[in-house]
Wavefront OBJ file of the C-alpha trace (Angstrom):
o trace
v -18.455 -6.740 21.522
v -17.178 -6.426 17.856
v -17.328 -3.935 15.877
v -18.975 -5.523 13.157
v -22.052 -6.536 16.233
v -21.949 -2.564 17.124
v -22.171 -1.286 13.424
v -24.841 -3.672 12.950
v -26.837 -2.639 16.012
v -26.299 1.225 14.905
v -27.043 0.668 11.577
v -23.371 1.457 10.169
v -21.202 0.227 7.474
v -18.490 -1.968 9.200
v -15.882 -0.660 7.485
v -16.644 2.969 8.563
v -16.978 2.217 12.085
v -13.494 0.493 11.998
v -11.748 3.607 10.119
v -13.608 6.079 13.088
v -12.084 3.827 16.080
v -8.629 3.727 14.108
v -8.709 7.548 13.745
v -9.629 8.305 17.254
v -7.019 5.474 18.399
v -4.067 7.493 16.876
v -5.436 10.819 17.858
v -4.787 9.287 21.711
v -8.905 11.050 22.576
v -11.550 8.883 24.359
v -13.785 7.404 22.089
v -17.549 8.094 23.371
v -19.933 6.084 21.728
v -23.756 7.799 22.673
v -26.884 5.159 23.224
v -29.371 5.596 20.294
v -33.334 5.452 21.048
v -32.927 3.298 18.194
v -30.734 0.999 19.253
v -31.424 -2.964 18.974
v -29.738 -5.351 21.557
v -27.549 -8.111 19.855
v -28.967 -10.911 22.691
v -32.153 -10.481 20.881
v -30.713 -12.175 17.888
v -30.831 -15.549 17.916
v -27.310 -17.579 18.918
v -27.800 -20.711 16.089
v -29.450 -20.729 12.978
v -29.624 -24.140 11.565
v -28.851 -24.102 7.792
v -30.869 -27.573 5.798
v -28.239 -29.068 4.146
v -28.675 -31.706 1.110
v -28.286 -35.361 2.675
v -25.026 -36.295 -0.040
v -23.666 -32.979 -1.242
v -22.897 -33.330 -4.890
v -19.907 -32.882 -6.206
v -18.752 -29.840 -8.199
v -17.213 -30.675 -11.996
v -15.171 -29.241 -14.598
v -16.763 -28.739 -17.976
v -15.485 -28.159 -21.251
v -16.649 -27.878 -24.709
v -14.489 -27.450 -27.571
v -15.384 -26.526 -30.827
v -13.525 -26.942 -34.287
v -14.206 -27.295 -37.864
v -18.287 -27.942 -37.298
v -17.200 -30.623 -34.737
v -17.653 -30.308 -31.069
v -16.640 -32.700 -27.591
v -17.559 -32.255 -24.249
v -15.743 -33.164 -21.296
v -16.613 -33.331 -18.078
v -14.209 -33.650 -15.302
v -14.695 -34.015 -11.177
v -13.474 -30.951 -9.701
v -11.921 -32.753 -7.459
v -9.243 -34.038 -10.174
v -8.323 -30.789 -11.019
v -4.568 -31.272 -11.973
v -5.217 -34.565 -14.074
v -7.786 -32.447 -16.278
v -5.244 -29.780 -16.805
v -2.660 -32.615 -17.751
v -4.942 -33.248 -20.353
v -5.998 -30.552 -21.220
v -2.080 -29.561 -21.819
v -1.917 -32.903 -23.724
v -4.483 -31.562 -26.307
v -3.336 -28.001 -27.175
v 0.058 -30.340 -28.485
l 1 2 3 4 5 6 7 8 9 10 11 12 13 14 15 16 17 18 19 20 21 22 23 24 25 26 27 28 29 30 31 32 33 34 35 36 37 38 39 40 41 42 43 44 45 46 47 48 49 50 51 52 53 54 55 56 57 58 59 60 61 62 63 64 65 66 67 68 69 70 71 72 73 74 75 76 77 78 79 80 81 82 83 84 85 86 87 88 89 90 91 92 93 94
C-alpha cells in the first residue's frame, strides 16, 4: 500500500505521513502504525472511474492583442505552432 492510499484512509496530509516514516526510518525504531475505529478500507473505493471526454478535443491557441496609438490587432495563433508565433512575434518588436 502507498502512503498516499494510507494517509488517505487515516485522514492525513500525504506529505506528513511521508516526513513521519522518513524520521522513524533514520532513527532505525519499528514503525507501528495502530488500526483506527475510523478507518475506511481502500477496496471499497472504486478501481475505474470513467472520465466523459469531448468527442474532438479542441485545440488550445495563442492570443494576442496589441494596442498602439488608438489602434489595436488581434492575433490568434494554434498552440500547437508555438515557435512560428514567437518568430513573429520577434519579427514585430523590430
Amino acid at each position: 500500500m502507498s502512503v498516499a492510499a494510507v494517509a488517505l484512509a487515516r485522514g492525513l496530509n500525504a506529505n506528513m505521513l511521508r516526513n513521519w516514516v522518513k524520521k522513524a526510518e533514520r532513527s532505525g525504531r519499528p514503525i507501528a502504525i495502530r488500526p483506527t475505529a475510523s478507518s475506511t478500507t481502500i477496496d471499497s473505493a472504486p478501481a475505474f472511474m470513467p472520465v466523459p471526454l469531448a468527442a474532438t478535443p479542441t485545440e488550445s491557441a495563442i492570443r494576442i492583442e496589441v494596442r498602439r496609438n488608438g489602434r489595436s490587432i488581434s492575433i490568434e495563433w494554434p498552440a500547437s505552432a508555438t515557435r512560428e508565433c514567437v518568430q513573429l512575434l520577434r519579427a514585430l518588436i523590430k
